[in-house]
C-alpha positions, 0 to 999 in steps of 0.5 A: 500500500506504502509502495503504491502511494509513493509511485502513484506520487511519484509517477504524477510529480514527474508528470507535472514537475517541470511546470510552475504553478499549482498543480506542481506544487500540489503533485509535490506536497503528495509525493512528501507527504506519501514518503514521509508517512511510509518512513514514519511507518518503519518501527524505529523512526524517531524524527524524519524531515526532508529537504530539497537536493538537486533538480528533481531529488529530495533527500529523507533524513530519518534519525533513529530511536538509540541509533548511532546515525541517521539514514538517508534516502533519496527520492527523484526524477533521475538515477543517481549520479557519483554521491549515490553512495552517500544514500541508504536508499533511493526511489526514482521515477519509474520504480515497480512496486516491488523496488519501492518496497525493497527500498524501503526495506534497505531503510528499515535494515539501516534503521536495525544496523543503527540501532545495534551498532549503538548498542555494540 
């Protein structure tokens, strides 16, 4: 369901996000809205906020319930480019449910991974 709602945001941002005016600015606030709710989702999730990257990119920084880090993840209209390391995760555009899910999946493992390595 998660997974669904975000490509649905997503696939519909992409479709108006080159434009300037309300209709982009709304498809936008649904794509956060859609990510933000499936990260707050993930058992272990203290705080998460995002921000605007590049063109076409938000990153999701999400901080840890006794985590040691805090995990990103990037959501965008393009792959990422020679930083794509830097991310625990990314959705582009024309991701399948499946990916999305196995996305967010990667974030809930950082999640674990912080959480015992703070208690290591």
């Amino acid at each position: 369901m998660n997974a669904q709602k975000i490509q649905d945001a997503l696939e519909a941002w992409d479709a108006v996000g080159h434009l300037h005016h309300s209709e982009s600015f709304d498809a936008y606030m649904e794509l956060i809205d859609a990510v933000t709710s499936a990260i707050e989702m993930i058992d272990g999730v203290e705080l998460v906020y995002s921000e605007a990257g590049s063109m076409g990119s938000r990153y999701w920084t999400i901080d840890v319930v006794d985590g040691d880090w805090s995990i990103k993840l990037r959501v965008s209209n393009h792959k990422a480019g020679k930083r794509a390391c830097e991310n625990d995760a990314d959705i582009v555009v024309g991701d399948s449910i499946k990916e999305i899910e196995r996305q967010l999946g990667k974030i809930a493992s950082a999640i674990k991974a912080s959480q015992e390595m703070a208690m290591a």
